[in-house]
N, C-alpha and C positions, 0 to 999 in steps of 0.2 A: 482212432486214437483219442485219452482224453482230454481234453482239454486242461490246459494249468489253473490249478488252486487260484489263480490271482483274476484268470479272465472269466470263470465259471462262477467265483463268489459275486454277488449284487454289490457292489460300494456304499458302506455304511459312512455319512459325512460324520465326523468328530464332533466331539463336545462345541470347539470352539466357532465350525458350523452353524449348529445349529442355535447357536448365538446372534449370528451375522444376519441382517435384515436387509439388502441390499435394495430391496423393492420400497416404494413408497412414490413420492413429489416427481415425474417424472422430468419438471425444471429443476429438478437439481442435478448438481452433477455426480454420478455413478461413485466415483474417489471419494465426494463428499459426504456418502452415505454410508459409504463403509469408514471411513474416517471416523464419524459419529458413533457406530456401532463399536468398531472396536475401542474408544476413546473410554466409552460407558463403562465397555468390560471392562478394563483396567482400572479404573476411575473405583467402581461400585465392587470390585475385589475375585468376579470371578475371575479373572489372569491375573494369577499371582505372579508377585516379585521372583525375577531370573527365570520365568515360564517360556520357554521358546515357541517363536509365530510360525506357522509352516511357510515352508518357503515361496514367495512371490509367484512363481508358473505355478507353482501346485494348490495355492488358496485360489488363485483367478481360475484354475481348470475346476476346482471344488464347486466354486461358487457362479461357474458360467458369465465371466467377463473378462475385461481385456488385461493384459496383466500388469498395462502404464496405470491403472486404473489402484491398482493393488499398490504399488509403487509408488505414487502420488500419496496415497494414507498412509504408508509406513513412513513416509518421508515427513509428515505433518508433524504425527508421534512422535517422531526423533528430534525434530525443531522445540516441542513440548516438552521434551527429556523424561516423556513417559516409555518410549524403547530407546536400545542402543542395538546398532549394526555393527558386529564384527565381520568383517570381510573373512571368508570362506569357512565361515562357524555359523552366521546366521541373525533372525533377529530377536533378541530379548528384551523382555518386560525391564523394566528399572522402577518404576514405581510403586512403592508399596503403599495398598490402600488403605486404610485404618480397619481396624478389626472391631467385632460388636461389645469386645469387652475391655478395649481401651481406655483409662480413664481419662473423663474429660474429652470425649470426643465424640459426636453424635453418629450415628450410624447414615453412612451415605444416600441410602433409600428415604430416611427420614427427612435429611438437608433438601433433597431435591422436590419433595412434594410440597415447600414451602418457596417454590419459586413465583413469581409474580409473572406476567403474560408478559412484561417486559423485559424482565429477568428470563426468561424460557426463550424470548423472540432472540436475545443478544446472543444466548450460549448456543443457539440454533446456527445462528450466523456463523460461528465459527472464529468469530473477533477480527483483529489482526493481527496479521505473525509478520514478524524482524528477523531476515537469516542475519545470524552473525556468521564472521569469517568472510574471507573473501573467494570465492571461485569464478571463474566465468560458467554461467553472465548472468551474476542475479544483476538485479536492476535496482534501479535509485540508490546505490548508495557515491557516495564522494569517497576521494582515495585518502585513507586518514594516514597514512605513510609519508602522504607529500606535503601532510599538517603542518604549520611552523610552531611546533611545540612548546619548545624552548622559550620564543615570541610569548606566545600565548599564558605560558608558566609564567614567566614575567609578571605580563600584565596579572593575572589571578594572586601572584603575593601582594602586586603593589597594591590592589585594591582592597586586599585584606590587612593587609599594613595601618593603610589611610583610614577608612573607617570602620574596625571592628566592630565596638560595641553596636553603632546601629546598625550592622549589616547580621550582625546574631538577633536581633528583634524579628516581630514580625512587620512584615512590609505591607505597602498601598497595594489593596488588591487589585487595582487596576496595573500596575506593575512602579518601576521605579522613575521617576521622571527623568532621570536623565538618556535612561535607554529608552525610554517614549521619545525624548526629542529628538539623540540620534536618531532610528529607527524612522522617523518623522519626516527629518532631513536627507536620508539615504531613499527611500522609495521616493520622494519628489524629487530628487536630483537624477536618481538612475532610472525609475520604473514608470515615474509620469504619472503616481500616485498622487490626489489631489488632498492632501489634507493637514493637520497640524496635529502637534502631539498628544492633546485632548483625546483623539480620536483614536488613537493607539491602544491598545488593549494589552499587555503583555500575558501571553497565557506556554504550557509548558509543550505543546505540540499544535499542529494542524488539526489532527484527530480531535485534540478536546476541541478546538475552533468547532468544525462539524458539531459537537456533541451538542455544544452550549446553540446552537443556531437550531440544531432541532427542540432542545429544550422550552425556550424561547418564545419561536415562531410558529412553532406546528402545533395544533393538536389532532389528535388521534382520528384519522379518515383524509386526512390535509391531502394534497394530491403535490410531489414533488418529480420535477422533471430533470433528467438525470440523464450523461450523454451514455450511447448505447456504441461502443464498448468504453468501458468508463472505472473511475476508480470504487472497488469493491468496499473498502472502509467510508468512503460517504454514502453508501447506498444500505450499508450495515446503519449506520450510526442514524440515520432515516428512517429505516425500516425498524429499527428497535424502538422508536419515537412513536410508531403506530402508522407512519406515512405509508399512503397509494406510492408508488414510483411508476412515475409516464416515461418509460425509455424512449430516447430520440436518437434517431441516424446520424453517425459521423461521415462526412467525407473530404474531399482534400482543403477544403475550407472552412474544416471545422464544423463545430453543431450547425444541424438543419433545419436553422431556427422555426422554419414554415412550420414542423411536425407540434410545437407549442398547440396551434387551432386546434389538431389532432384530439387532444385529451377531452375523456368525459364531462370532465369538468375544469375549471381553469386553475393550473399550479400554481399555488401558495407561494412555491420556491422554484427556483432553478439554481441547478450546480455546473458549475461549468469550468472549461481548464485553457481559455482563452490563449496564452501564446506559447504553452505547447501542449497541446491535447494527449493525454494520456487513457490509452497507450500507443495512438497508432500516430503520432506526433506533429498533424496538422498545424494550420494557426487560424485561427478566429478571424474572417473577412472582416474588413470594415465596414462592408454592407451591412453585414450578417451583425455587428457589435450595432451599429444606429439602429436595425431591427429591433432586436432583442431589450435594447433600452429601452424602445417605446412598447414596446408590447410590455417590460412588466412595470412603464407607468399606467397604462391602459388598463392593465389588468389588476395596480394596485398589489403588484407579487415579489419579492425581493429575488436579487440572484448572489449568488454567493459567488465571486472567483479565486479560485485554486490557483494561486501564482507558484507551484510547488518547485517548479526550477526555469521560471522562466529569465533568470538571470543570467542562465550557460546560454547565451545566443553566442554562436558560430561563422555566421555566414548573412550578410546585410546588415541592416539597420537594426537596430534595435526597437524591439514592439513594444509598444507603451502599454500600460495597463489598462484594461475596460472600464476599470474605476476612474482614472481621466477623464474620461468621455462623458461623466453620469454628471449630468446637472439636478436628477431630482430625486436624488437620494438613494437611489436602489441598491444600490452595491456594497455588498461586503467583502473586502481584499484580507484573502489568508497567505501568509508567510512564513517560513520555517528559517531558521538556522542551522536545523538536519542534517541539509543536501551542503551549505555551503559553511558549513562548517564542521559539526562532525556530532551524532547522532547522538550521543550520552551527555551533549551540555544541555538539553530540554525547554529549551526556548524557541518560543514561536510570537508570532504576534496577530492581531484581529484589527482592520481598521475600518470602525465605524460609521455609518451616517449617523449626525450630533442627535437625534431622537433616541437611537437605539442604544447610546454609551452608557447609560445608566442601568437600564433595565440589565444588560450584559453585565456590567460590574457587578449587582449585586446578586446575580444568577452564577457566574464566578465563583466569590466566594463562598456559594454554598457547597459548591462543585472540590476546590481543593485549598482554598482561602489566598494563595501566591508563589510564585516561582521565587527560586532561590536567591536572595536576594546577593550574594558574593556574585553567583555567576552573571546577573543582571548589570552590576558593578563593574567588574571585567570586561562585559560585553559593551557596556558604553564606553567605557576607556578604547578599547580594541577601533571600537569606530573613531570615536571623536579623533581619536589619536591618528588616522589613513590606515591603521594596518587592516583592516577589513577590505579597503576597497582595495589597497596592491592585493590582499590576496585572492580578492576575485579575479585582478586580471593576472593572476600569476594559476590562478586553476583553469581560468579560460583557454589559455594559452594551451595550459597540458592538454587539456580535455579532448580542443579539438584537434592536439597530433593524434592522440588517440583515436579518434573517430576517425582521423585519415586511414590511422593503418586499419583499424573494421573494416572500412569499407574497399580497401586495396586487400585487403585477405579474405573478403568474402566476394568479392569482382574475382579474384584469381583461383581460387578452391571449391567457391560452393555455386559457380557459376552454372546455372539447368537444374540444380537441386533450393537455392534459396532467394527469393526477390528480396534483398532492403528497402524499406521504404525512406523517404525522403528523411534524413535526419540534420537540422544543421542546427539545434538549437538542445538542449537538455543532457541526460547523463546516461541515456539508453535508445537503442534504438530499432523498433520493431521489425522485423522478418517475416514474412509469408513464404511457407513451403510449397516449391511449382507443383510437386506430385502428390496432391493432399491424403490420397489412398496410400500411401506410404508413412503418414508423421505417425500415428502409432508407435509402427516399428519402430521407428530412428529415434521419435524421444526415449520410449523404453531403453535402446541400446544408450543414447547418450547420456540418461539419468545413470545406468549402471556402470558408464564411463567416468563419474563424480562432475559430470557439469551438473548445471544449476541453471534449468530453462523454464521461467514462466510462460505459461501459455498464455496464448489471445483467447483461446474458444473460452476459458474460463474468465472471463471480464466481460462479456456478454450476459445480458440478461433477459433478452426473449427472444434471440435466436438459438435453433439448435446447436448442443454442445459437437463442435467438429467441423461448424461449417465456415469456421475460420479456422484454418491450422496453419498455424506459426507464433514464433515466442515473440518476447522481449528481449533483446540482445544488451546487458548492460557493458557499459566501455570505461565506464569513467575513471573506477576504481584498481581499473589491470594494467598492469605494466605491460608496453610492447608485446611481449613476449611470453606471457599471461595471453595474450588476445591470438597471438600466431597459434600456441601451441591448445588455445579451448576451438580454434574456426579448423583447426587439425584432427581434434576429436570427434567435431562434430561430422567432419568430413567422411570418418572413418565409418562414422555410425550411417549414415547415407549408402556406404560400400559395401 
């Protein structure tokens, strides 16, 4: 008999194929490489606008990988609004690239050969991405539904009311003094930060915090010690600075401060996320905090702390910050209003040792010159006035029934398929899966169930990708019932 036309022909891969470069860095991650690859195509014009991708099983059988892997890049694309997924039509281009005969617009090939090695290292990185919307269980975000809006509108006329004309100027690029004093008054009252408002930096994210710190402090060869699984936008923001990154071990005490001697040479920097480690949600010993300060007086090396949510504590006393502790100036304490307030006001703040405030301010305004000064307004009102601090303990409150029902719906449903790790303090909290020869599967099925699960293996950065499998479980932002019905899907994807 003969054989059919389909199993007799040799399989010729597609145009779009023979595009795809999935081999290279083999520390990177497989997603991340076809991410790139196809990101290019789009970008540089071979996938034209409305071109359809082949389907997920069928590019990962093409191209001999796993097909979470495929799944993970189209899912980037789509966060970039360079594809759109229609559910049972497939995935299409949306982005149309400029053509060579467009006026006023340089041809893509041309732009890109004009990149600087810092410029190439950032766009390499892949940056950071923000899902918008809410599903379970992206992580870090705050529930902006349970925002006091209204509260908030308020305050934002009155302060526009009160001082127009100077709040339309441009502002003190160090930020506006009165939300430096707030701000000032709020971390030494709540967080055991030891400083005054001088030392306050107002800037428009954490991220820029990071940026201006590698700006700064590092130059090109610096060796920066970063915890190992750790957050990926300060290791970006490092790495595009020209920094070594010396990865250190986390375990239930937080960085392993010992692994410091470890490095070739001695870190310039340390980054760190002292009272909740992200992402596997530790705390910082106190041993481990008096260490770590004298080694980087010893060393003459600054540490950066990431206080990115350590104000949702849940469960005992409340941790003071490692900036507290510092008598000889090492520490720079980074803060957001992101998490405990809500993502699109862009205020952050940087608190200084009194050498580094200057240098910082005027490396600032080269950087963006100052944050909005109405919303700065609003925000010192919001404090000075107590509604910041009721509304910490009124998201406190939420947050941790929220966490009760996670962790009572993941004790009761994913009981022999997921371990929680300890979470009593922040807005997400990590999962390790007991059959790790299974998470493939189950995330593939669970991403095409519309959750939303970051992984652990990918916030590692010199261990192999897989040898951590389990996500980040975010809680903070889901309703009850939002959390019963995503630990339900997840369940299903397991069965």
């Amino acid at each position: 008999m003969t054989a059919p036309a389909s199993r007799k022909a040799k399989r010729r891969p597609g145009a779009l194929i023979s595009l795809l470069k999935v081999k290279g860095d083999e520390r990177t991650p497989i997603f991340l490489r076809l991410y790139r690859q196809l990101r290019a195509a789009i970008v540089q014009g071979h996938l034209k606008e409305g071109a359809r991708l082949p389907g997920t099983r069928s590019l990962a059988h093409e191209l001999g990988v796993a097909r979470v892997s495929v799944e993970s890049a189209y899912g980037r694309l789509e966060q970039e609004g360079l594809v759109r997924r229609r559910s049972g039509s497939g995935t299409f281009v949306s982005f149309g690239a400029p053509s060579a005969s467009s006026p006023g617009r340089l041809k893509p090939q041309l732009a890109a050969l004009r990149l600087s090695r810092r410029g190439a290292a950032i766009f390499a990185g892949g940056g950071c991405l923000d899902h918008p919307g809410v599903r379970p269980f992206g992580a870090g975000r705050p529930d902006l539904r349970a925002f006091p809006t209204a509260l908030w509108n308020k305050t934002l006329s009155a302060a526009a009311k009160g001082d127009a004309v100077d709040l339309l100027d441009y502002g003190s690029r160090a930020g506006l003094a009165r939300l430096r004093e707030a701000v000032a008054a709020y971390l030494v009252t709540y967080r055991g930060v030891q400083c005054v408002a001088d030392q306050v930096l107002i800037l428009t994210s954490s991220q820029q915090a990071l940026d201006l710190a590698a700006r700064v402090l590092l130059d090109p060869g610096d060796v920066v010690a970063v915890e190992d699984p750790g957050y990926r936008g300060a290791a970006t923001a490092f790495a595009a600075a020209g920094a070594n990154l010396h990865s250190i071990d986390v375990d239930a005490d937080g960085m392993v401060v010992g692994g410091l001697a470890a490095s070739p040479s001695a870190p310039r920097l340390v980054y760190v996320t002292p009272s909740h480690q992200f992402p596997l949600g530790s705390t910082l010993s106190r041993q481990r905090r008096t260490a770590l300060l004298a080694w980087a007086d010893a060393a003459d090396a600054y540490v950066i702390e990431d206080d990115y949510d350590g104000d949702f504590r849940y469960h005992g006393d409340a941790v003071p910050a490692l900036q507290g502790m510092d008598r000889q100036g090492r520490v720079l304490y980074v803060g957001t209003f992101s998490k405990t307030m809500f993502p699109s006001i862009r205020l952050a703040y940087l608190v200084l040792p009194p050498p580094l405030v200057e240098p910082f301010t005027v490396a600032r305004s080269v950087v963006d010159g100052h944050t909005s000064q109405l919303f700065q307004a609003a925000m010192a009102s919001f404090m000075i006035d107590g509604h910041f601090a009721a509304h910490m303990r009124n998201m406190r409150s939420l947050y941790s029934a929220r966490l009760a029902v996670l962790q009572e719906e993941v004790s009761a449903r994913l009981r022999g398929y997921v371990t929680l790790l300890d979470a009593s303090c922040g807005l997400q909290a990590a999962a390790l899966v007991d059959e790790p020869q299974r998470f493939e599967t189950v995330h593939a099925g669970a991403t095409a169930a519309g959750l939303h699960l970051p992984r652990l293996d990918e916030l590692y950065l010199r261990r192999p990708l897989g040898l951590q499998n389990g996500w980040i479980l975010g809680f903070a932002a889901l309703a009850p019932t939002e959390i019963r019905a995503g630990v339900h899907a997840l369940r299903s994807a397991f069965q």
